[in-house]
C-alpha positions as CSV (number, residue, x, y, z in Angstrom):
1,X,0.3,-75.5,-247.7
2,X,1.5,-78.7,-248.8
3,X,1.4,-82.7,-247.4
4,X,4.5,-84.3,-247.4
5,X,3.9,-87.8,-247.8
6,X,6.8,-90.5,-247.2
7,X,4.9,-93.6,-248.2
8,X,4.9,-96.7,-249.7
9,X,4.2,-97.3,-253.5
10,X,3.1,-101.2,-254.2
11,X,1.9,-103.3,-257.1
12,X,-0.8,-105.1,-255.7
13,X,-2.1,-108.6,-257.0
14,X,-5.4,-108.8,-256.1
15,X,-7.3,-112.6,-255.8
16,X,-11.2,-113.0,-255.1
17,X,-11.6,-116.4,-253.1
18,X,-14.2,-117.8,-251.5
19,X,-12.3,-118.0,-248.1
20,X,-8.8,-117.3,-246.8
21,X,-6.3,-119.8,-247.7
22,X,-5.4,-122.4,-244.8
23,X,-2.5,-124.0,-244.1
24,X,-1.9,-126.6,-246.8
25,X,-4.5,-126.1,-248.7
26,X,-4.7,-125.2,-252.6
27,X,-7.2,-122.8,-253.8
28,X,-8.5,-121.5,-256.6
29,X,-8.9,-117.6,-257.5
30,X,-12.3,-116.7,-259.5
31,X,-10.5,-113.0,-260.2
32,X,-7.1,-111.7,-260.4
33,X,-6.4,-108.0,-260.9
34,X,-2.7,-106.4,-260.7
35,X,-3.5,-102.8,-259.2
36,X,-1.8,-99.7,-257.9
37,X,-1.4,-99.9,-253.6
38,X,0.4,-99.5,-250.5
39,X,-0.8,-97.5,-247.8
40,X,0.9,-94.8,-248.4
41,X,0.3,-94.5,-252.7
42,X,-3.4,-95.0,-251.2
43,X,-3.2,-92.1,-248.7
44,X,-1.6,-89.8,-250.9
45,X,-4.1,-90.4,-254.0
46,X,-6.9,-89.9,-250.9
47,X,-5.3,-86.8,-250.0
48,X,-5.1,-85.3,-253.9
49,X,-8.6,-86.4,-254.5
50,X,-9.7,-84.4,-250.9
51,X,-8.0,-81.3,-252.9
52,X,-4.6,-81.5,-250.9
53,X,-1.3,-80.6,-252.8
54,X,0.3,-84.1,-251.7
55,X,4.1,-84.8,-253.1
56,X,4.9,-88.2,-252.2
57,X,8.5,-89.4,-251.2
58,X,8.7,-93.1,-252.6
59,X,10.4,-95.4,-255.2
60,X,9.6,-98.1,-257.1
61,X,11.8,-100.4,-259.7
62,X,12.8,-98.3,-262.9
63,X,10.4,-101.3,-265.0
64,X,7.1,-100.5,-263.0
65,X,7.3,-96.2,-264.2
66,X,3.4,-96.9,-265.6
67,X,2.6,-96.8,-261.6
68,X,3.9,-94.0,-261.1
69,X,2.5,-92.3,-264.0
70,X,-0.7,-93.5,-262.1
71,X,-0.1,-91.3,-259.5
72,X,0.2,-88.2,-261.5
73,X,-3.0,-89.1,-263.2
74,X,-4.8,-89.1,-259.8
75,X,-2.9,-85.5,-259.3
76,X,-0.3,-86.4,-256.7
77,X,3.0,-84.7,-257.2
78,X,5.9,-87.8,-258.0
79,X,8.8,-85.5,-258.7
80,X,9.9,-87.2,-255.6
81,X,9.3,-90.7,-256.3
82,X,12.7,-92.6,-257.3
83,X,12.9,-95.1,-260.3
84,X,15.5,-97.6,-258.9
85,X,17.1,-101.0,-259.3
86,X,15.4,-102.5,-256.2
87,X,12.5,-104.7,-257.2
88,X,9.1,-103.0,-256.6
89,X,6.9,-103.4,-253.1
90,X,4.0,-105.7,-253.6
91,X,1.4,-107.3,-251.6
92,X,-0.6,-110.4,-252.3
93,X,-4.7,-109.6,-251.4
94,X,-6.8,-112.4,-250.7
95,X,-10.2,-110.6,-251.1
96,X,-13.1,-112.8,-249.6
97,X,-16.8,-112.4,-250.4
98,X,-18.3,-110.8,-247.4
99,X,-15.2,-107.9,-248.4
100,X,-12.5,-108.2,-245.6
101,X,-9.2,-108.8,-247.4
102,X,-6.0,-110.7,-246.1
103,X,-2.2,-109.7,-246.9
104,X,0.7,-110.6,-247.6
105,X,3.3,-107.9,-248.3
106,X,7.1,-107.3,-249.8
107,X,8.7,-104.0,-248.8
108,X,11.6,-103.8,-251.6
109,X,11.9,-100.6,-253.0
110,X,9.6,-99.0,-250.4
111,X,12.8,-100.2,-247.8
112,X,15.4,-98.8,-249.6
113,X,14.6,-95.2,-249.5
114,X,17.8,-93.4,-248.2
115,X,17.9,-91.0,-245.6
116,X,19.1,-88.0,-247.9
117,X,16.5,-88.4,-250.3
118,X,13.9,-87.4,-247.2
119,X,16.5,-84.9,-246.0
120,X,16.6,-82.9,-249.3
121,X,12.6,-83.0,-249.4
122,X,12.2,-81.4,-246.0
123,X,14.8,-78.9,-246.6
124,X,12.8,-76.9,-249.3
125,X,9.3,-77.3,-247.0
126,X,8.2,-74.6,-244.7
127,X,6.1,-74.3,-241.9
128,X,2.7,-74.2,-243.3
129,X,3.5,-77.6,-244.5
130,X,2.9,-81.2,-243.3
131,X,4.5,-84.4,-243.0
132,X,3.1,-88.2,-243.1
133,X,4.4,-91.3,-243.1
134,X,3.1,-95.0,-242.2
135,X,5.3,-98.2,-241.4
136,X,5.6,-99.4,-244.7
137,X,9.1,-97.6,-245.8
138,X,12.5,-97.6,-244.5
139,X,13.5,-94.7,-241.6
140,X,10.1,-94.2,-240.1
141,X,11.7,-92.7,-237.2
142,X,14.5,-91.4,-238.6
143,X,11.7,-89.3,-240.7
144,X,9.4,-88.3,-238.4
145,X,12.2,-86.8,-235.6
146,X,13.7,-84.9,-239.1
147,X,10.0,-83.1,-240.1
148,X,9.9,-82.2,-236.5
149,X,13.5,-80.8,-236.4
150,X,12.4,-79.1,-239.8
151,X,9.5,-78.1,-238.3
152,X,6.4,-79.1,-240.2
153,X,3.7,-80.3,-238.5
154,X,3.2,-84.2,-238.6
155,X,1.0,-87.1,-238.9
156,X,1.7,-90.5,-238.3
157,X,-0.4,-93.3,-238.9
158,X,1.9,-96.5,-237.5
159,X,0.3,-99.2,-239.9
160,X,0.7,-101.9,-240.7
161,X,1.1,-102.6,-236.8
162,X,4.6,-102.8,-235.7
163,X,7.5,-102.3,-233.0
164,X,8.5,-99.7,-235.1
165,X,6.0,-97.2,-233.5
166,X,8.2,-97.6,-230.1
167,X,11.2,-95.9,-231.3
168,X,9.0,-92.8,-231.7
169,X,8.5,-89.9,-229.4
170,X,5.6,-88.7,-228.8
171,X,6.7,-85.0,-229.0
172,X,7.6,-85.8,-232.2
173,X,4.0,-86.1,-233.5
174,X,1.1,-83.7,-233.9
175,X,-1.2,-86.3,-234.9
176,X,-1.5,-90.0,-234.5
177,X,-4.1,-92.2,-236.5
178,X,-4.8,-95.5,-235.2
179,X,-7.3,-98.6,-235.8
180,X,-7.9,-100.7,-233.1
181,X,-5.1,-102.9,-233.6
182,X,-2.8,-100.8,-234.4
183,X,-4.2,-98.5,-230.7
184,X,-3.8,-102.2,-228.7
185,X,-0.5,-102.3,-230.3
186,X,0.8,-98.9,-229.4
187,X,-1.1,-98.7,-225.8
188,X,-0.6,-102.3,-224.6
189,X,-4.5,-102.2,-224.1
190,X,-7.3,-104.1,-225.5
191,X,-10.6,-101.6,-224.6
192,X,-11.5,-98.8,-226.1
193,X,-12.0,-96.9,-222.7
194,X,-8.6,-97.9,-221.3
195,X,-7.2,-97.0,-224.8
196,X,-8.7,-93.6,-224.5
197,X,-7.2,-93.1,-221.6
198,X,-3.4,-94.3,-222.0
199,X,-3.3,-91.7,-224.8
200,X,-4.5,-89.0,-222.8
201,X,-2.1,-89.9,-220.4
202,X,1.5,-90.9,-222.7
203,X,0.3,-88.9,-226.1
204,X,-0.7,-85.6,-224.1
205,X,0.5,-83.1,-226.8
206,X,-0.8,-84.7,-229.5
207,X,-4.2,-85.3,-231.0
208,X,-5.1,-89.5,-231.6
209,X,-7.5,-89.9,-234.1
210,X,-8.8,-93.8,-233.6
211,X,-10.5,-95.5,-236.4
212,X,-13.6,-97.7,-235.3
213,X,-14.6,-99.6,-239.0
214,X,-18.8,-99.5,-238.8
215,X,-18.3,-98.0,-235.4
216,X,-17.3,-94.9,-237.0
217,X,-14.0,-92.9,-235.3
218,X,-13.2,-91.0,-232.1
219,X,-10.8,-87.9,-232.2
220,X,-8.8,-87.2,-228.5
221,X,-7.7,-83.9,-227.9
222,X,-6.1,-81.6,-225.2
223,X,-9.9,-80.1,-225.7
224,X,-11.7,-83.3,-225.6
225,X,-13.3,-86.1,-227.0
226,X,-15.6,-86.2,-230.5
227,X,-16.6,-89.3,-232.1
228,X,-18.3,-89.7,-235.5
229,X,-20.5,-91.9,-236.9
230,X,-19.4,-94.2,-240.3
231,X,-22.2,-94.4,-242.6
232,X,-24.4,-98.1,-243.1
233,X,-23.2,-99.6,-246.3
234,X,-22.5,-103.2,-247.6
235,X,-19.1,-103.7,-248.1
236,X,-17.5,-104.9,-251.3
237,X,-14.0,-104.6,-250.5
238,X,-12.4,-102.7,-247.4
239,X,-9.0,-102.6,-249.4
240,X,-8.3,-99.3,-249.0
241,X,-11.0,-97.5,-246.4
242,X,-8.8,-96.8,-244.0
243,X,-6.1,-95.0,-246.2
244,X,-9.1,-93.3,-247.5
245,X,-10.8,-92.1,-244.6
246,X,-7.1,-90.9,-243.4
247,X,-6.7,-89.3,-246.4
248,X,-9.5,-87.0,-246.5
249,X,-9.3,-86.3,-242.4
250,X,-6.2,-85.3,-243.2
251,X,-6.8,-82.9,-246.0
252,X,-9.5,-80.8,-244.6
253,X,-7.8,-80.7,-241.2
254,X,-4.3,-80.0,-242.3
255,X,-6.0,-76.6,-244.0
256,X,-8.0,-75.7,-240.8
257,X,-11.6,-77.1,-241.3
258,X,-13.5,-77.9,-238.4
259,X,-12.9,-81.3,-236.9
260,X,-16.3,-82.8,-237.5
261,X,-16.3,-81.6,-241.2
262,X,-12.9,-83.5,-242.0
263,X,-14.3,-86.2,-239.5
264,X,-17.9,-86.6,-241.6
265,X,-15.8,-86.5,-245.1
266,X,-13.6,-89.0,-244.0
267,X,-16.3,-91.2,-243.2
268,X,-18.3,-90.9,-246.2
269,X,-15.5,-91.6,-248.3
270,X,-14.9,-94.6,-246.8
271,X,-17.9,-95.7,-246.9
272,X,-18.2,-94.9,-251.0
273,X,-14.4,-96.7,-250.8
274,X,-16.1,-100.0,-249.7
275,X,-18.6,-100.5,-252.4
276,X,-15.6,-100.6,-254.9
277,X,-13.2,-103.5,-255.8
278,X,-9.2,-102.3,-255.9
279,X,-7.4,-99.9,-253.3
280,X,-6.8,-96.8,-255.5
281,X,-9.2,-97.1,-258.3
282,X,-11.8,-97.3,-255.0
283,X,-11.1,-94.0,-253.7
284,X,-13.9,-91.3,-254.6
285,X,-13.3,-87.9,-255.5
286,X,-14.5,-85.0,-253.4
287,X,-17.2,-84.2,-255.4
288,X,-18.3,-87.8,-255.1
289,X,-18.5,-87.4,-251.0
290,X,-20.2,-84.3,-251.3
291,X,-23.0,-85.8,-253.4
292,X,-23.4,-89.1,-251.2
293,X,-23.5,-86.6,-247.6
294,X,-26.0,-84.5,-249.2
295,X,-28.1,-87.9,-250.4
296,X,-28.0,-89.8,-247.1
297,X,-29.1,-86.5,-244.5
């Protein structure tokens, strides 16, 4: 069994400042740092550290190979990732003290993946495998209705937040992974319990697992409802904890571990993802969750 992974691959430039930057106003950084990112490099690293065989489907510009080579180091499979002519995605991090972070992002290579290139992915996949993408490449849709079509099972997590998630079907999705935002986005609703409920209601066949931040996560079902708790920790950087907590959910569920099990892993490893600067280099390995659940019960 394999994860599938369409996903943005970014270069990210990475500023500690004391506050966001307002309108008109000039700021200087006390640390820069050019890092390995994008949600869906970030899931994908997540997934190979969980123990997942992840390929990723991606590209970057032919200058920027030393990224990829990154993502072979962490174990993930590029022989899908495309060196091309388009300049490389990149996002510009504003990373405040107290750890929340602030983006700006370029799609460019990440939105120029062509529709063939997913096409001749899915074709040599079977069954057993999985598919996942975000909202950070070209063809979301387009992608998700082919992995259906090819039928793999799939995961969707619509970040960052966009209209993009309403040209996709429902049936077309096995499991969708929201944070609040992007839930409010998706169900037009701005409570948890009325959030809860649309999905029950629109997302019947599929299984909604909503990220909470320190409020831990809740995962709907066709069974039910089970919520987990995220672990007390102070935050250095939340870069990268939700592509990590996705990541590992989605590697011990993918292979059949019981829900709370992938739940509790995904949890700890975000909470070891906050107490490191960077979005990549901040993702633990699965020995490294193993260690901190055993410490903390």
């Amino acid at each position: 069994m394999a994860i599938i992974n369409l996903g943005s691959i970014n270069i990210d430039h990475v500023y500690q400042v004391d506050h966001f930057v307002t309108p008109g106003e000039t700021m200087a950084s006390s640390d820069y740092q050019q890092l390995l990112g994008g949600k869906g490099a970030n899931q994908s690293i997540a997934l190979a550290k969980a123990g997942a065989v992840v390929k990723h489907i991606g590209a970057l510009h032919k200058s920027d190979e030393a990224f990829k080579q990154q993502m072979l180091d962490y174990g993930v499979d590029g022989s899908e990732i495309k060196l091309t002519d388009t300049p490389s995605g990149h996002a510009i991090i504003q990373v405040i003290p107290e750890g929340e972070n602030a983006i700006v992002l370029f799609g460019g290579a990440n939105q120029a993946i062509e529709q063939q290139h997913i096409a001749d992915v899915l074709v040599t996949c079977s069954e057993d495998d999985w598919f996942l993408t975000q909202n950070e490449t070209a063809l979301v849709p387009e992608a998700l209705q082919m992995a259906r079509q090819a039928g793999l099972s799939v995961a969707y997590n619509p970040a960052p937040a966009t209209d993009v998630v309403k040209q996709v079907n429902p049936d077309w999705v096995d499991l969708l992974i929201v944070n609040q935002t992007e839930a409010e986005l998706v169900s037009g609703c701005d409570s948890l319990e009325a959030q809860m409920e649309y999905f029950q209601q629109h997302w019947p066949n599929t299984d909604v697992l909503l990220t909470l931040g320190k409020a831990g996560a809740t995962l709907i079902t066709r069974e039910g409802v089970l919520a987990a708790d995220a672990y007390e920790v102070k935050a250095l950087d939340t870069t990268a904890a939700g592509d990590t907590f996705i990541g590992f959910f989605l590697a011990f569920f993918a292979q059949g571990e019981e829900v709370g099990v992938a739940m509790q892993m995904a949890c700890a490893a975000a909470a070891l993802a906050v107490q490191k600067a960077g979005a990549a280099q901040s993702i633990p390995a699965v020995e490294e969750v193993l260690d901190f659940i055993e410490e903390t019960h």
